[in-house]
Phi, psi and omega in degrees: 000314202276005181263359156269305194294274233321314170319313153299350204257337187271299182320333193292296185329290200293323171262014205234303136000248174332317188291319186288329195262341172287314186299319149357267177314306214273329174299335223258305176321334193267324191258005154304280206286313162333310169306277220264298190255052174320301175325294235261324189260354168287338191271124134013105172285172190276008200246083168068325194102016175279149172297139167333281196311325184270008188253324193306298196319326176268342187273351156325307157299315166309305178287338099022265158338297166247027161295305216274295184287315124024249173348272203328316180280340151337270179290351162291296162334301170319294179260036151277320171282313176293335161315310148260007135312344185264332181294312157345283193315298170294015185253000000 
């Protein structure tokens, strides 16, 4: 028993770890690239004519969104499985 949960707890791990280190890099990324190649996040997108920095910056929000749904469709997934270990366990 306790080697199916640890099994589920290292898989939770193995995916929430990458995932945690993108959203990360990708938040990270705007006041970075802002920092160091400002001339480049200043020009005109192919989008109205907003700047690279408003545009990463608004692209933010999607990616939010589905950071967030991510997680979610995860940890349901998860704790369906512990749901049933634990039905396993009472019977």
């Amino acid at each position: 028993m306790e080697e199916r949960i640890l099994y589920v707890i290292r898989k939770r791990k193995q995916l929430m770890a990458p995932a945690l280190a993108g959203a990360l890099l990708f938040y990270f990324l705007l006041p970075l690239s802002l920092t160091f190649i400002p001339n480049v996040m200043t020009r005109p997108s192919f989008i109205y004519g907003l700047s690279w920095a408003w545009l990463y910056a608004f692209l933010q929000i999607p990616m939010t969104w589905f950071f967030c749904w991510f997680y979610h469709r995860t940890a349901k997934k998860i704790d369906r499985q512990m749901e049933e270990f634990n039905k396993e366990e009472s019977i």
